[in-house]
N, C-alpha and C positions, 0 to 999 in steps of 0.2 A: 924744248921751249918751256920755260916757267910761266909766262904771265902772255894772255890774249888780250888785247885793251880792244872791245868791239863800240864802234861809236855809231850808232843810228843816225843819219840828217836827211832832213826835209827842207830844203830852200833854207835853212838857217848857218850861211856859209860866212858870215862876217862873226858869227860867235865862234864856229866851228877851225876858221882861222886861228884866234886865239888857241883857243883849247889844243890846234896841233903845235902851235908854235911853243907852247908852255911841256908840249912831249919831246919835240925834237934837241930840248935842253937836257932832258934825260941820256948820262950816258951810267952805263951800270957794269961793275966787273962781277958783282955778288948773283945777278940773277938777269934771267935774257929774258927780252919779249918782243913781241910785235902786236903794227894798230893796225886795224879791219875797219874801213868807213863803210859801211854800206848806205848808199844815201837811193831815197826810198822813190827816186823817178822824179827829180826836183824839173828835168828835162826843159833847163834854163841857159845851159851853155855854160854852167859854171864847173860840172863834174871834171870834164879834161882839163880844166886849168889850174884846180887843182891836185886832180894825178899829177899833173906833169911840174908842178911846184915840190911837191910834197912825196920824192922817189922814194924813198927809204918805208913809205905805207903801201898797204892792200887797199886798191878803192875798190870797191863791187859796187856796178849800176843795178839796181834793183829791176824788177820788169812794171813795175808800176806799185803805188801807195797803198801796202795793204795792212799798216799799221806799225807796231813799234814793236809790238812781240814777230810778225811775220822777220822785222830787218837781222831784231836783236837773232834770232834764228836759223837764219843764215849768215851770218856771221859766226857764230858759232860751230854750224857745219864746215864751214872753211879754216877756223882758227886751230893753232896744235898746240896750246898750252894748256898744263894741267890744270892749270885756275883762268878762269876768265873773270876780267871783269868791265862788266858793262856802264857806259861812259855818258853821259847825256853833251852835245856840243858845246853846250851853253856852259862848261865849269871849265878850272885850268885846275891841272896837277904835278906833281913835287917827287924827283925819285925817292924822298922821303915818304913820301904815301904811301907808294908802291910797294916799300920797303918793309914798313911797316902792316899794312894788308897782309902780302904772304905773311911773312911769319908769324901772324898774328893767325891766321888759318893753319900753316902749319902745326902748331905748336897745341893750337885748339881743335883737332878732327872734327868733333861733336857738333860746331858750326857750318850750318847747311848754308847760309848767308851773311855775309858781311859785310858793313857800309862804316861810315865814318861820318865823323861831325860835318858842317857845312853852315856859310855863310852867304850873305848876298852882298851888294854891292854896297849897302849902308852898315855891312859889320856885323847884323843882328843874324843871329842862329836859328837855323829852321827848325822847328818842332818835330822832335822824335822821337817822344813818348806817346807811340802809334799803340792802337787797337785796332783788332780783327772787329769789321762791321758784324754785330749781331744782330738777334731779333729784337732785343733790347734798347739797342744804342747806333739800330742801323740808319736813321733820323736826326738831322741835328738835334733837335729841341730834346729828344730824351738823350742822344748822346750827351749833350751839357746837362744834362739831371744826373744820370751817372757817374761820371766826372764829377757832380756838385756831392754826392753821397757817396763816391765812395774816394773822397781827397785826401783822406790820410794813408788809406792803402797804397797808391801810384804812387803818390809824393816817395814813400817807405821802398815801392818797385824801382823808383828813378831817379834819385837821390843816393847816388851810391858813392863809395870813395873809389871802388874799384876799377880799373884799365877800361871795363867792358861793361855796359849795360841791355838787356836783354828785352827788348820793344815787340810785340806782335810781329809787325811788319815795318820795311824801311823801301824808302823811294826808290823805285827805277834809274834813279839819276847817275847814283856810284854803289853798283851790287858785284861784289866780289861772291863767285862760287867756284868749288873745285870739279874740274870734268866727272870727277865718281857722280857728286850730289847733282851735278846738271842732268846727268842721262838719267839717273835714278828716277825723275820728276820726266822726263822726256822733254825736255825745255819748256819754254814759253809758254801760255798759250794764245793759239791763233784766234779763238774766238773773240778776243779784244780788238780792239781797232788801238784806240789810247784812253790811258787810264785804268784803273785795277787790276790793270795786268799784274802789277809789283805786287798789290794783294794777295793774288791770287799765288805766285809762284813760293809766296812767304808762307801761304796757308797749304800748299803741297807738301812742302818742307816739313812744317809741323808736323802734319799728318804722318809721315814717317819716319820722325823721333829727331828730327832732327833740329838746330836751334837758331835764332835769329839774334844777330847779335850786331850792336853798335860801338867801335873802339876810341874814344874821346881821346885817342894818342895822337890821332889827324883830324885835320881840320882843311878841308877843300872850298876851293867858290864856287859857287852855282847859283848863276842868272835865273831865279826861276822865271818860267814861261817866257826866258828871250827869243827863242826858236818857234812858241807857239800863236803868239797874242798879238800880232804884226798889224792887224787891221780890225774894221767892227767885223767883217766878213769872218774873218780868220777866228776871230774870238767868240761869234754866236755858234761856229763852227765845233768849236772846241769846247763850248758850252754843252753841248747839246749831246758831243758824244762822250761826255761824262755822266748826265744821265743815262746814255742808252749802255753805257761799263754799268752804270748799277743795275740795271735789268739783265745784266750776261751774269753779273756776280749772284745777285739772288737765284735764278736760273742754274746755275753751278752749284751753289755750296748749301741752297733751300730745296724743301721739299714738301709736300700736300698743304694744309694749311697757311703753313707758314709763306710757305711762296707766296700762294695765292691773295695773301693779303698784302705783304711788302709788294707786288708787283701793280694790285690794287692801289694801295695807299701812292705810290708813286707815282703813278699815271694821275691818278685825278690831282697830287699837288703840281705835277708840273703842268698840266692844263690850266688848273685854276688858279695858280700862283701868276705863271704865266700871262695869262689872257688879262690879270689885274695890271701886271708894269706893263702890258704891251700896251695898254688902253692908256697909262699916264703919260706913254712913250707919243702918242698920237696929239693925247691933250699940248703936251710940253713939247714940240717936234724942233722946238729951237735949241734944243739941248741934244747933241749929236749923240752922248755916249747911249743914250735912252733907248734910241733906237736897234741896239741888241740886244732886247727884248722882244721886239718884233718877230727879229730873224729867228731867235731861240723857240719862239710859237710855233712859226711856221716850219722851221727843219721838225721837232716834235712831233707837228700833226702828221708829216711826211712819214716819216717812220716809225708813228704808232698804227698809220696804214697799213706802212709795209710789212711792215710786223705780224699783220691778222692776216694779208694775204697771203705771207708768207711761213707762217707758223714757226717762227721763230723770231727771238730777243737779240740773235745777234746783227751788228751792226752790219750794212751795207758795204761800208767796205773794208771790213775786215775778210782775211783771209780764208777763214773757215764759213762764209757767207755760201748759201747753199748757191748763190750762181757762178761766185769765184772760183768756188773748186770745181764747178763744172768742165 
């Protein structure tokens, strides 16, 4: 088997529709593969009806929602191609993609990770002149000072004529890796629930020489957050376990000081950033989007609780959650 197509879903079955519909057009004499849904306990009554539409896939029901890295993970445990690549529901793709992917890895060993251009539904292209969050630039306001001073450098990095251009890190959404460079990294990891997961497995990579690379030869759709952003619930949801990925990520890749203070600096702006829109959320309550500022205070306070009672940053329901793995 040459090519693992692993697709993560979470109740996000009317995109995830699409996205199979746009594979089951794929037929290939040059290179064989197969798709692995694993859909993360959507426990809706939607799973068997698509197994039973869509025979020619792997669907694996999850045992319940323990993030994007836990699915992507088990899918991978189940898959037998030599390159996988991980697929988000919410995009459609092209045996031309696919086509271009491998060989584009083949032909480049040195590439630990590879993704491809991507647009959304208005045609505009998502930004993938990614940096590795530092101590520097791990904040928006200096990250945009950085960015502001050092514009001719990046411009000079990303600006290329060349096939390939070489980003920190690239999205989750379309990550092509080969079985060597997956096990090397020992996959995923679980400590994420959603969000910096892709960071994180970009900056594994690095660390053991290996390259990040983007190929401007394809060009794929992806709905961003069609799958995640469905409701205010769903979105103060999703909010919130973005901040608590940046407390797994400082946690991971910081150390003495420096943690200590990103993990500082962090908590008190999302309290206090926070408790400011949640307070104009209350003033203006006639303005419905406001009110996921509210939810975003209150999931925070919950799991900066939990956090101190539990002596640890990572997310409750993430996998590696010291009561999950119990």
């Amino acid at each position: 088997m040459d090519i693992s197509i692993v697709i993560v879903n979470f109740r996000g079955w009317k995109a995830l529709e699409k996205c199979l519909d746009s594979l089951e057009k794929i037929i290939s004499q040059t290179f064989s593969f197969e798709v692995i849904i694993v859909d993360n306990y959507s426990n809706d009554g939607q799973f068997f009806i698509f197994e039973k539409k869509y025979k020619k896939f792997i669907f694996i029901e999850n045992i319940g929602n323990y993030g994007f890295s836990n699915g992507c993970n088990r899918g991978a445990l189940l898959s037998k191609g030599k390159y996988i690549l991980f697929l988000n529901p919410d995009t459609s793709i092209s045996f031309n993609a696919l086509e271009i992917l491998l060989q584009t890895a083949i032909s480049h060993p040195k590439i630990g990770v590879l993704s491809c251009l991507q647009i959304d539904e208005k045609g505009n292209h998502y930004k993938q002149n990614l940096l590795f969050p530092n101590f520097v630039r791990f904040f928006g306001i200096l990250r945009s000072l950085h960015r502001t001073f050092n514009k001719a450098k990046l411009k000079k990095r990303f600006t290329t004529t060349n096939d390939l251009f070489y980003p920190d890190w690239v999205s989750g959404a379309v990550l092509f890796i080969s079985r060597e460079w997956f096990d090397k990294i020992n996959g995923w990891n679980e400590d994420y629930w959603l969000y910096f997961e892709d960071v994180d497995i970009c900056k594994k990579i690095a660390k053991i020489g290996g390259k990040v690379a983007v190929t401007k030869n394809v060009t794929i759709f992806h709905q961003h957050g069609g799958a995640s952003r469905i409701n205010i619930k769903t979105k103060a949801l999703t909010k919130t376990e973005v901040i608590i990925s940046k407390h797994v990520y400082i946690s991971n890749n910081f150390s003495g000081i420096k943690r200590f203070y990103l993990h500082s600096l962090l908590l008190i702006g999302t309290l206090f950033g926070k408790s400011i829109l949640a307070f104009f959320g209350m003033l203006l309550f006639f303005i419905p989007k406001l009110e996921v500022n509210q939810l975003i205070l209150k999931n925070s306070c919950i799991y900066y609780f939990n956090a101190l009672k539990m002596k640890t940053w990572i997310s409750p329901r993430a996998m590696n959650y010291p009561k999950n793995k119990a």
